[in-house]
C-alpha positions in Angstrom: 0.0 0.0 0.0 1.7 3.2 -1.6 1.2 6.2 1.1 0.8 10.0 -0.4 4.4 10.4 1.0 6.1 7.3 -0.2 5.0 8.4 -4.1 5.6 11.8 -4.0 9.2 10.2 -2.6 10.0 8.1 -5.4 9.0 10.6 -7.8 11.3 13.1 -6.4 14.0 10.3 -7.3 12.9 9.8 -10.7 11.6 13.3 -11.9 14.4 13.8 -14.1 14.2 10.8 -15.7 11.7 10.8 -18.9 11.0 7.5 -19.0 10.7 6.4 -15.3 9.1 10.0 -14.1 5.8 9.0 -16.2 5.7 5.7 -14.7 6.1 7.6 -10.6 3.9 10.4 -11.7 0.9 7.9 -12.6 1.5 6.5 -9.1 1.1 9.8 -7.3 -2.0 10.8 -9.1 -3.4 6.9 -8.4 -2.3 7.4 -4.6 -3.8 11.1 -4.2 -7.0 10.1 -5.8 -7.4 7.4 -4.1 -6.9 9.6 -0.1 -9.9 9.9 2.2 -9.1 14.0 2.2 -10.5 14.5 5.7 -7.9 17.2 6.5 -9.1 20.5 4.7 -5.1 21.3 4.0 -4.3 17.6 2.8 -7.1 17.8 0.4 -5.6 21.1 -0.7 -2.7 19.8 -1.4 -4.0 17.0 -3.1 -6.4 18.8 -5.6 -3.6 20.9 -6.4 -0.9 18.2 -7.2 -4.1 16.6 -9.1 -4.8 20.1 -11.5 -0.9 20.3 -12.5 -0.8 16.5 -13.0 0.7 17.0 -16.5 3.6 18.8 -14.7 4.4 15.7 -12.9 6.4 13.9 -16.3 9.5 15.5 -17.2 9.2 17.5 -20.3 11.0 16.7 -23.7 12.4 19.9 -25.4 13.4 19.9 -28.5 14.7 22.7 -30.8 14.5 21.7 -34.3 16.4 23.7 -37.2 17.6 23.9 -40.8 21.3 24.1 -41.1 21.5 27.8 -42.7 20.8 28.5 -38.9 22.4 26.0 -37.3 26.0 26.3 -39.0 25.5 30.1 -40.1 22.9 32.5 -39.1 21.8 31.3 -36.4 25.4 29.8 -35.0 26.0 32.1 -32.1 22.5 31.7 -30.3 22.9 28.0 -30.9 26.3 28.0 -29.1 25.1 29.9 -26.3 22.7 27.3 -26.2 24.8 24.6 -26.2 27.6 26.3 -23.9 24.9 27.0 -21.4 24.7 23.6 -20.0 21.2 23.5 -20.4 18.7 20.1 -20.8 17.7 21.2 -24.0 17.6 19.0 -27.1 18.8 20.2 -30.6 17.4 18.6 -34.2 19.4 19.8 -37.1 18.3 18.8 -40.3 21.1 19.2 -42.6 20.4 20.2 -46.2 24.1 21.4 -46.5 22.2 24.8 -47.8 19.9 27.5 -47.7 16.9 25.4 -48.4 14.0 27.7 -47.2 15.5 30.8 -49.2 16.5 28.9 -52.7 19.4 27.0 -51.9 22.1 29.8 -51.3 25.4 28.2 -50.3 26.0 28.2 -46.5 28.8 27.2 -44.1 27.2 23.6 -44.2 28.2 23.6 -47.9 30.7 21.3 -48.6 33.0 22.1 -51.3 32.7 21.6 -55.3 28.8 21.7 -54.5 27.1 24.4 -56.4 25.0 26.7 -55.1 23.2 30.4 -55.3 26.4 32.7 -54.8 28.6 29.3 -54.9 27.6 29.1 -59.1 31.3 27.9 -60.1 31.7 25.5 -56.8 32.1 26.1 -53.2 36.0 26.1 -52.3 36.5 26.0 -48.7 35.1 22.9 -47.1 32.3 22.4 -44.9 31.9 23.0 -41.1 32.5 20.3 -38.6 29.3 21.2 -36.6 29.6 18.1 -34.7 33.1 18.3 -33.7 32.6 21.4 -32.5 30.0 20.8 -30.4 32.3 17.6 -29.0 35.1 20.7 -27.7 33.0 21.4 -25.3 32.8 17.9 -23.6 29.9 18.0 -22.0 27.7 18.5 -25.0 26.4 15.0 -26.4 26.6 15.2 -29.8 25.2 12.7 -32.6 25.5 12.2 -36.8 22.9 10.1 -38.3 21.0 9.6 -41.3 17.6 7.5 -41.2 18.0 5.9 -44.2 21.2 4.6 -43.5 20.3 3.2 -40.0 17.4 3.5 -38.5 18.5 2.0 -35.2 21.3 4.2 -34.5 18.7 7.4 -34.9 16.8 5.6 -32.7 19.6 5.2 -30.1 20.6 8.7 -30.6 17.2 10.4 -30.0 16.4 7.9 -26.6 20.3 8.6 -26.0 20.2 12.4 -25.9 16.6 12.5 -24.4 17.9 10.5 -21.7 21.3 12.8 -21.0 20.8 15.7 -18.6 22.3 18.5 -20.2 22.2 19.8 -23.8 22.5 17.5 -27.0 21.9 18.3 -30.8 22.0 15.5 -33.3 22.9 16.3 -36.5 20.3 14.5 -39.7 21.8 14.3 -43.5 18.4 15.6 -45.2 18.6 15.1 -48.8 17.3 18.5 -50.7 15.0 19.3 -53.8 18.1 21.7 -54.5 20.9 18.9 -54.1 19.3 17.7 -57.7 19.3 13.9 -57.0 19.0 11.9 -60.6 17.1 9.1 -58.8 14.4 11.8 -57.7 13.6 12.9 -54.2 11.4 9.8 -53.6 14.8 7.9 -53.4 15.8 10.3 -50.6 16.2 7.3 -47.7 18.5 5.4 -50.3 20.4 8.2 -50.9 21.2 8.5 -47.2 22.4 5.3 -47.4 23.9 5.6 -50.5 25.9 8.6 -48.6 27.1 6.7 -45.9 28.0 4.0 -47.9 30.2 6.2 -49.9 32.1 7.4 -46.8 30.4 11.0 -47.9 28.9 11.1 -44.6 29.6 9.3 -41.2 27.6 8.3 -38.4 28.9 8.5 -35.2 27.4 9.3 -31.5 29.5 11.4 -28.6 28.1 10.4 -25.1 30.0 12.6 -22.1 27.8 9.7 -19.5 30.3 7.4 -21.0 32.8 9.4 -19.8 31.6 8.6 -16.1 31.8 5.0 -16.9 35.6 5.2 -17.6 34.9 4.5 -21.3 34.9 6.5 -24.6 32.6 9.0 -25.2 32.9 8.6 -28.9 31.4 5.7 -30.8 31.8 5.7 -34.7 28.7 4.0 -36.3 29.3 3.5 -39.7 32.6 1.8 -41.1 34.4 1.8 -44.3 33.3 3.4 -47.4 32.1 0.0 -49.7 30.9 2.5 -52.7 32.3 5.0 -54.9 32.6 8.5 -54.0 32.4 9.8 -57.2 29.6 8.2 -58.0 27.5 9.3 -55.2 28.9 12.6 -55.8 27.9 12.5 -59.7 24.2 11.2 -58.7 23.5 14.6 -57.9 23.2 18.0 -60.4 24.6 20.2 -57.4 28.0 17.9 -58.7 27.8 16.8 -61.9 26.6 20.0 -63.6 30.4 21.5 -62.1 31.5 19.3 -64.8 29.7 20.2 -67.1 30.4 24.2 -66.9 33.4 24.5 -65.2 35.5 21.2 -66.7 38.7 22.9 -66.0 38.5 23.6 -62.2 35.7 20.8 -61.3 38.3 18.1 -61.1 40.2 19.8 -58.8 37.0 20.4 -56.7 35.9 16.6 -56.5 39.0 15.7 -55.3 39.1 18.4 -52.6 35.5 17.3 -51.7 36.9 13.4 -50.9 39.8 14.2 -49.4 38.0 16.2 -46.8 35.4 14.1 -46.3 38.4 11.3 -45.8 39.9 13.0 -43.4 36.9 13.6 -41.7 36.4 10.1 -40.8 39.9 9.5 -40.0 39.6 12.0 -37.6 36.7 10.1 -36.5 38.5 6.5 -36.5 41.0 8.0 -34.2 38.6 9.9 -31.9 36.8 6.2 -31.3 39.9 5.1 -30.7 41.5 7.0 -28.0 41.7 6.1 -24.6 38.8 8.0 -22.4 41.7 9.9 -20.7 42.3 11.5 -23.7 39.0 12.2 -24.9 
């Protein structure tokens, strides 16, 4: 038999936790319905607790973004965010540009790709959003791509939910202006397609692991098992570089592979460190 005190005690315990705080907060609302409220102040107390009853599970924030904002615009109010320790969760769906304003380049451009005001090929490479984030250490920081693998989204959006500070996850979202051949219906293949290619990683950056004595970083995906250039070529963003500018485009796909190489070796060696050096 679960007294008013003895619920209201385990949910104090639990009210941080999303999961288990709906589970206690049912309990509490169960217990206080079920009081004989002879005492004027008890039943007070008790009608209260009952009208903010949706109060009693912990909320789920989530701030969700393009990454014109998230990379560029909107950069310094996101790293305030982010630097301020808060339990706030961050969606960033990136379209690598401008998408909502017709697909002008951004810092989330990565290079050769054209865009509005990048017409002859981006050529500086993209922003490391994620690694960024990582400095910071007690940011938890995600890459995924839905097509590619569903679970690890999955883990990553019950993984930053669950950690008590702030998190933003970081989606490949596959554009109208990106210019895929296979059309956008085909958008979750070419996630995979991406990731497959080594043009995009998947990797999550947990600081509880930390705690554990383990490494916070964990890369997701492996090896690139399909051509670069081909992915690359699948799109008009790329291939039309080749077509108008033939005599710097070569120049620009290599740049674009070679950073997105070194990229994920940057990533292999990050899952490989000890947690010391993390």
């Amino acid at each position: 038999m679960w007294t008013s005190g003895l619920a209201l005690e385990v949910w104090l315990d639990y009210k941080n936790d999303g999961r288990e705080s709906r589970n206690k907060s049912d309990r509490v609302v169960e217990t206080m319905e079920g009081l004989d409220h002879t005492d004027e102040i008890v039943k007070g107390l008790c009608d209260r607790i009952l009208e903010s009853r949706d109060y009693l599970v912990k909320r789920s924030v989530w701030a969700l973004g393009g990454d014109g904002w998230a990379y560029d615009i909107g950069y310094g109010g996101l790293d305030h965010v982010l630097a301020s320790g808060e339990n706030i969760n961050i969606l960033v769906f990136d379209t690598e540009v401008y998408s909502n304003t017709g697909g002008q380049a951004s810092k989330a451009t990565p290079a050769a790709a054209i865009a509005k005001f990048a017409a002859s090929g981006k050529r500086i490479k993209k922003k490391d959003l994620g690694l960024i984030a990582m400095s910071y250490g007690y940011v938890y920081v995600a890459q995924v791509g839905m097509g590619a693998d569903k679970n690890q989204l999955m883990k990553a959006m019950l993984e930053a939910e669950a950690y008590d500070g702030p998190s933003i996850i970081i989606a490949y979202a596959p554009c109208i202006n990106h210019g895929i051949r296979k059309g956008m219906g085909k958008s979750q293949q070419n996630i995979k397609d991406a990731v497959d290619s080594g043009y995009w990683q998947l990797y999550r950056y947990n600081p509880e692991l930390k705690k554990r004595g383990k490494n916070p970083f964990i890369l997701d995906s492996g090896e690139p098992t399909t051509s670069f250039r081909e992915f690359i070529m699948g799109q008009i963003r790329y291939s039309s570089l080749a077509k108008e500018f033939p005599s710097i485009s070569e120049k620009l796909f290599e740049m674009t592979e070679e950073d997105a190489m070194k990229k994920l070796e940057t990533y292999k060696k990050l899952a490989a460190m000890d947690e010391a050096l993390v």
